[in-house]
C-alpha positions, -999 to 999 in steps of 0.1 A, spaced: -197 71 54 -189 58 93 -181 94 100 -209 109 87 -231 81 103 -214 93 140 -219 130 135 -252 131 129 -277 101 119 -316 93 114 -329 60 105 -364 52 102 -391 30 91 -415 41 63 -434 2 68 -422 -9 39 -377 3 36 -356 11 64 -337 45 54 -305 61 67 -301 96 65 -271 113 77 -260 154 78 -283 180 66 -307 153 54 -307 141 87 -306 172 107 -338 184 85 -360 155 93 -355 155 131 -362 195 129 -398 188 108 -404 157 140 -397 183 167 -421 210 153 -451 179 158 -437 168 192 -460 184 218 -443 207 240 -436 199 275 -452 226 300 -438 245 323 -433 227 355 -413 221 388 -419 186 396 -416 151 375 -423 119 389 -411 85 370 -405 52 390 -389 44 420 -360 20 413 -341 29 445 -357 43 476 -346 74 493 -349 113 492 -319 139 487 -317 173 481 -287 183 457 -281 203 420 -290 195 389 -266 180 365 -276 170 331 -252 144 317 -259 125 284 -226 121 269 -193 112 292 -177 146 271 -198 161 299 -185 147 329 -160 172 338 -191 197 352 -204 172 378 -192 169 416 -194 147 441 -233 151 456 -251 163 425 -280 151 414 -279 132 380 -303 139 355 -300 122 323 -318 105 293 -309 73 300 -270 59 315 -247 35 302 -213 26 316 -196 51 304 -211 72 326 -203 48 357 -173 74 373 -199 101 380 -226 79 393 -204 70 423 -203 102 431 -241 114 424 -262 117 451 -293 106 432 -299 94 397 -331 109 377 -337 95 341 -359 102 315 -362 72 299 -357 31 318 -376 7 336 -363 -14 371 -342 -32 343 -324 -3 332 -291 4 338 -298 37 358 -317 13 377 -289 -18 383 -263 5 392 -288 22 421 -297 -7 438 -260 -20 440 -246 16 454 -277 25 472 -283 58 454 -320 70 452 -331 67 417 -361 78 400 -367 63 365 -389 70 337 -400 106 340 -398 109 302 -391 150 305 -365 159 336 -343 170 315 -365 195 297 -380 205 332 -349 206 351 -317 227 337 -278 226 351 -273 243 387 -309 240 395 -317 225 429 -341 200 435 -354 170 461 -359 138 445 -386 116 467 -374 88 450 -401 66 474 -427 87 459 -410 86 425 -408 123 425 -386 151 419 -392 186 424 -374 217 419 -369 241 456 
């Protein structure tokens, strides 16, 4: 069941049980929520919160999982749903962080202020705006980030 629960797993709240779905089950429900999600429009810009000041020009990684890693160099831009450590060896090399999801607690966040990269935080769609090899500015003093 442990393996089944990390390939694919949805747990949820009806108000009453707490289920666990896992597989097909799971992969079903998550397809019915994204057909009610509203979609994100076309755009070039995002803004979110500033947690580190600064403004860079660089491309577009998007890195969620550290299996991903290998694709970013030294000087892209990181654009992710949220960090975690694991993602901590390309961070020192990113020239800014972008995240969908944090506030100035986060860890995106934490690990800007201490190496000084510009970090915008909380733009809840840059990486459904933004795809790989993309090049963008991020105005992180304006909490911005657009693509050029």
């Amino acid at each position: 069941r442990i393996n089944d629960i990390s390939r694919y797993s949805v747990q949820y709240f009806d108000g009453k049980t707490i289920t666990l779905l896992t597989g097909p089950a799971a992969q079903k429900i998550v397809s019915e929520i994204r057909k009610k999600l509203p979609k994100v429009k076309a755009s070039n810009e995002v803004t979110g919160e500033c947690a580190y000041p600064g403004k860079v020009r660089g491309i577009v990684k998007i890195i969620n999982q550290p299996s991903e890693m290998a694709k970013f160099k030294h000087g892209d831009i990181l654009v992710s749903n949220a960090t975690d450590p694991s993602l901590l060896p390309i961070m020192k090399k990113a020239a800014a962080f972008v995240t969908n999801m944090g506030g100035l607690t986060c860890h995106a966040a934490i690990v800007a202020r201490e190496l000084e990269i510009p970090c915008v935080i909380g733009t809840k769609v840059a990486t459904q705006v933004f795809a790989d090899d993309q090049r963008v500015e991020v105005d992180a003093m304006q909490g911005k980030v657009k693509r050029i």
